[in-house]
C-alpha positions, 0 to 999 in steps of 0.5 A: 512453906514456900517463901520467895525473894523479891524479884521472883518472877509472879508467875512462879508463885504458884496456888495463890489468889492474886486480888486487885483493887475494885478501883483499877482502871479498865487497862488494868493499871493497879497493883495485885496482891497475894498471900504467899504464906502465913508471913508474907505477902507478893505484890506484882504490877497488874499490866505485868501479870509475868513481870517482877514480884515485891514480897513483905513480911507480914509485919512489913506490909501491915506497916504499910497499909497502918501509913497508907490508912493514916494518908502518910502516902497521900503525897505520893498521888498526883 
């Protein structure tokens, strides 16, 4: 099992399937995610495809995504 710390460079996580929001823009201004293994997931900027990767644990990014559901982030919007 491959397991990366943040930083890697996304481009060194290899054989997985970055997904992108179907709301980014035409400049490709968004966030992609990856699924690295069964416990983690890679998040890297998408105008940055070789820039810095942030990998969370599973139960990291599934607590992200409880709070970003229940608007605990919406502040975060301009």
């Amino acid at each position: 099992m491959n397991s990366f710390t943040n930083g890697t460079q996304a481009s060194r996580i290899t054989g997985v399937r970055w997904v992108k929001a179907t709301a980014s823009d035409a400049l490709n201004e968004c966030v992609e995610l990856a699924r690295v293994n069964e416990n983690e997931v890679a998040v890297r900027n998408s105008r940055f495809p070789d820039g810095p990767a942030l990998v969370f644990t599973q139960a990291e990014f599934t607590a992200f995504l409880d709070g970003a559901g229940k608007g605990e982030f919406d502040s975060m919007t301009v």
